[in-house]
TORKOL-4160 file (C-alpha; in steps of 0.2 Angstrom, whole numbers, padded with zeros to 4 digits, m for minus):
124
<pt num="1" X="0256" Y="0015" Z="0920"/>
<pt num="2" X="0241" Y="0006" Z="0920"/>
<pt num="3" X="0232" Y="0018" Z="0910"/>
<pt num="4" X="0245" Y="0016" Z="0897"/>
<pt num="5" X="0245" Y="m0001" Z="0896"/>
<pt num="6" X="0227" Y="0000" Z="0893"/>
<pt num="7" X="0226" Y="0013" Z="0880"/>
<pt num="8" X="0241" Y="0003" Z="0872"/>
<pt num="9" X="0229" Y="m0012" Z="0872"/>
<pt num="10" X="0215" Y="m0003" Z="0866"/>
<pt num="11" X="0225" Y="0005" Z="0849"/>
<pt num="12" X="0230" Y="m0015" Z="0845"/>
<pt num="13" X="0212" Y="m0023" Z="0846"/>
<pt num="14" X="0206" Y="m0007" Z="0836"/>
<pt num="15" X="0220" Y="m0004" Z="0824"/>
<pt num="16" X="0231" Y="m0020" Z="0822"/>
<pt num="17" X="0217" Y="m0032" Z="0814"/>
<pt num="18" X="0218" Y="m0020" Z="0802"/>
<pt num="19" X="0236" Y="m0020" Z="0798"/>
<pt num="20" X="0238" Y="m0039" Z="0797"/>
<pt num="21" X="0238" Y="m0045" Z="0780"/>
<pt num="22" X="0224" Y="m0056" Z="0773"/>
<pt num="23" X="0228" Y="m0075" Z="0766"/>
<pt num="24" X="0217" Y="m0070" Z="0750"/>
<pt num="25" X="0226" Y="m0054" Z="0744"/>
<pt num="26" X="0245" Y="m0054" Z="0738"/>
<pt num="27" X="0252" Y="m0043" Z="0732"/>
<pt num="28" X="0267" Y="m0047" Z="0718"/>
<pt num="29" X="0280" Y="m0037" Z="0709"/>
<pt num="30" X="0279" Y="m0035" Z="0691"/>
<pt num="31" X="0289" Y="m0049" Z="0687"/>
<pt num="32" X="0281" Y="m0061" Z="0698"/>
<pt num="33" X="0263" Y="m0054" Z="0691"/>
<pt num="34" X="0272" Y="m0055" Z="0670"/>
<pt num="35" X="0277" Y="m0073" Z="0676"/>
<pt num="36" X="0261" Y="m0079" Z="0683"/>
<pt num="37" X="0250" Y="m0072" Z="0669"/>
<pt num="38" X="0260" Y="m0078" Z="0654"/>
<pt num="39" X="0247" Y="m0092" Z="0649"/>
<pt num="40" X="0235" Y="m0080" Z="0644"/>
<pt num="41" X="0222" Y="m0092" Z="0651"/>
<pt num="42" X="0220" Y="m0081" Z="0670"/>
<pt num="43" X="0207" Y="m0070" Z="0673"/>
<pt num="44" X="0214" Y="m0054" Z="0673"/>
<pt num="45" X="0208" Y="m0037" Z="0677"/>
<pt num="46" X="0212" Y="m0019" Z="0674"/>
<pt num="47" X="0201" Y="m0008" Z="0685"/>
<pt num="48" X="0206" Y="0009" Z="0680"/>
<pt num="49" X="0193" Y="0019" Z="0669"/>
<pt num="50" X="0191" Y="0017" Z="0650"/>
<pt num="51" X="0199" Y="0030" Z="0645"/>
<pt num="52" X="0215" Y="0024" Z="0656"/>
<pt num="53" X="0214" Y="0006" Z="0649"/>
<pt num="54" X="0212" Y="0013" Z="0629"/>
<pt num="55" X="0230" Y="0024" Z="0634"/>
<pt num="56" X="0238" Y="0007" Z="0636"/>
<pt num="57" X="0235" Y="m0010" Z="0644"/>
<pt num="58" X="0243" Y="m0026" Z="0649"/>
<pt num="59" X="0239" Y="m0038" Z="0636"/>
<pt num="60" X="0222" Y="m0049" Z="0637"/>
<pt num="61" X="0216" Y="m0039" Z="0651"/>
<pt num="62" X="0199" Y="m0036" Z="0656"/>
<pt num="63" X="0193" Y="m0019" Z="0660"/>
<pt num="64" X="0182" Y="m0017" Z="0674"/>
<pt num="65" X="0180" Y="0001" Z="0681"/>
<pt num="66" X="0183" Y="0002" Z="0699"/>
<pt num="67" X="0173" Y="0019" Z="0699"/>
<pt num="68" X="0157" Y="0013" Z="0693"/>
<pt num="69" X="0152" Y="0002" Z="0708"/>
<pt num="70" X="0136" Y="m0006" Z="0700"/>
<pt num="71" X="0145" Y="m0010" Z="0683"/>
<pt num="72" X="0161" Y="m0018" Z="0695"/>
<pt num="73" X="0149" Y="m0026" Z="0704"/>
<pt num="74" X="0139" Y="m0035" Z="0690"/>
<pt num="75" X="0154" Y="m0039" Z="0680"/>
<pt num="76" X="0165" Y="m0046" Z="0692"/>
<pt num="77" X="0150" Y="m0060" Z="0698"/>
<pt num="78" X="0153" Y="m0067" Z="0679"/>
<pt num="79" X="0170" Y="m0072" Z="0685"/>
<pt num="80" X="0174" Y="m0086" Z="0692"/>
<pt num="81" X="0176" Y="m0084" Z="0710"/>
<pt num="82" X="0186" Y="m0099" Z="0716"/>
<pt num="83" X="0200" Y="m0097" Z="0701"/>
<pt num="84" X="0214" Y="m0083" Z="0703"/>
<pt num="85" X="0209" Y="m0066" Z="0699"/>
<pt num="86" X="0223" Y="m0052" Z="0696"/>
<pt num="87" X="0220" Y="m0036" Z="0696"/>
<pt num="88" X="0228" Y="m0019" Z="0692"/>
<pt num="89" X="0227" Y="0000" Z="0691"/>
<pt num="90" X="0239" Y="0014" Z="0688"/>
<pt num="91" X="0248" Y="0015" Z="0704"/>
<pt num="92" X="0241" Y="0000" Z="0714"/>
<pt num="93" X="0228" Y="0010" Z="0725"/>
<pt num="94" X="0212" Y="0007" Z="0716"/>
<pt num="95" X="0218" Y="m0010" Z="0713"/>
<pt num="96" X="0219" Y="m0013" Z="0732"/>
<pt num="97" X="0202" Y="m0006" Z="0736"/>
<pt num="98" X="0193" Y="m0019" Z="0723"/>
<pt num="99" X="0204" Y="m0033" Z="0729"/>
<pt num="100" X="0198" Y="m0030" Z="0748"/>
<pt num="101" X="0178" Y="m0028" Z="0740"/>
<pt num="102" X="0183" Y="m0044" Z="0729"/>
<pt num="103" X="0188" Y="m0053" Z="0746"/>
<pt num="104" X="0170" Y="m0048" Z="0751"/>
<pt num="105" X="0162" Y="m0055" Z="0739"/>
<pt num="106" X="0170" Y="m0071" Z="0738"/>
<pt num="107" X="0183" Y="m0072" Z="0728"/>
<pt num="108" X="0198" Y="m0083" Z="0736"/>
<pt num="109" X="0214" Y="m0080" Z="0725"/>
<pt num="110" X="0217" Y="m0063" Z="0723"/>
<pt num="111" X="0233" Y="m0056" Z="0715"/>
<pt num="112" X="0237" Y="m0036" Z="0712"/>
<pt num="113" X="0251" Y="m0027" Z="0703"/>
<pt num="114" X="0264" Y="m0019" Z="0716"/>
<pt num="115" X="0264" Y="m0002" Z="0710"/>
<pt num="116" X="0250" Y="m0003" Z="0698"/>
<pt num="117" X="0253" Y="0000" Z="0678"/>
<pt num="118" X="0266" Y="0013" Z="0682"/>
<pt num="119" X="0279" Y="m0003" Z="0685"/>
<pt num="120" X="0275" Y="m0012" Z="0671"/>
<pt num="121" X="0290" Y="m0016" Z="0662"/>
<pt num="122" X="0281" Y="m0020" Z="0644"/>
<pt num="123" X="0270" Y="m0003" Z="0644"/>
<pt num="124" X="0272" Y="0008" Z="0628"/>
């Protein structure tokens, strides 16, 4: 019994930081994301390839490669990294993995599109 109360213990220190949700990631739905970037004034950021982002963007967007890690890298240190960022892809994956690399490099408000490109409602 003991043992399993152990290895139980063990699986939570390892695995369960990694499922708690971070403070600087949220993640909205595509209302909530249309809502919050109506101004036009946000810094917003499509990460999926060029080819992707000239198929059909959200408007204003930014396109920032996720793929081409030096290029991602220099382009996202011109932003601003104590306003919001919002970010998404075609499904919400890619989005995600910059957001977490975002986190790490400093940024404090991050926003990403639940279900990426796919959900949004205004998308020819």
């Amino acid at each position: 019994m003991k043992n399993i109360i152990l290895i139980m213990a063990l699986f939570n220190t390892m695995f369960g930081a990694n499922a708690q949700k971070s403070d600087t990631i949220k993640v909205l739905t595509a209302s909530d994301f249309n809502k919050a970037i109506e101004n036009n004034n946000v810094q917003l950021v499509d990460v999926r390839t060029t080819q992707e982002f000239n198929q059909g963007a959200i408007d204003s967007a930014l396109n920032i490669d996720f793929f081409q890690q030096d290029k991602f890298k220099s382009e996202f240190e011109k932003l601003d990294r104590d306003q919001p960022v919002y970010l998404y892809c075609h499904s919400g994956s890619r989005s995600h993995q910059a957001a977490l690399k975002l986190e790490t490099m400093g940024f404090i408000e991050i926003y990403d599109l639940k279900g990426g490109y796919m959900m949004w409602p205004s998308k020819n």
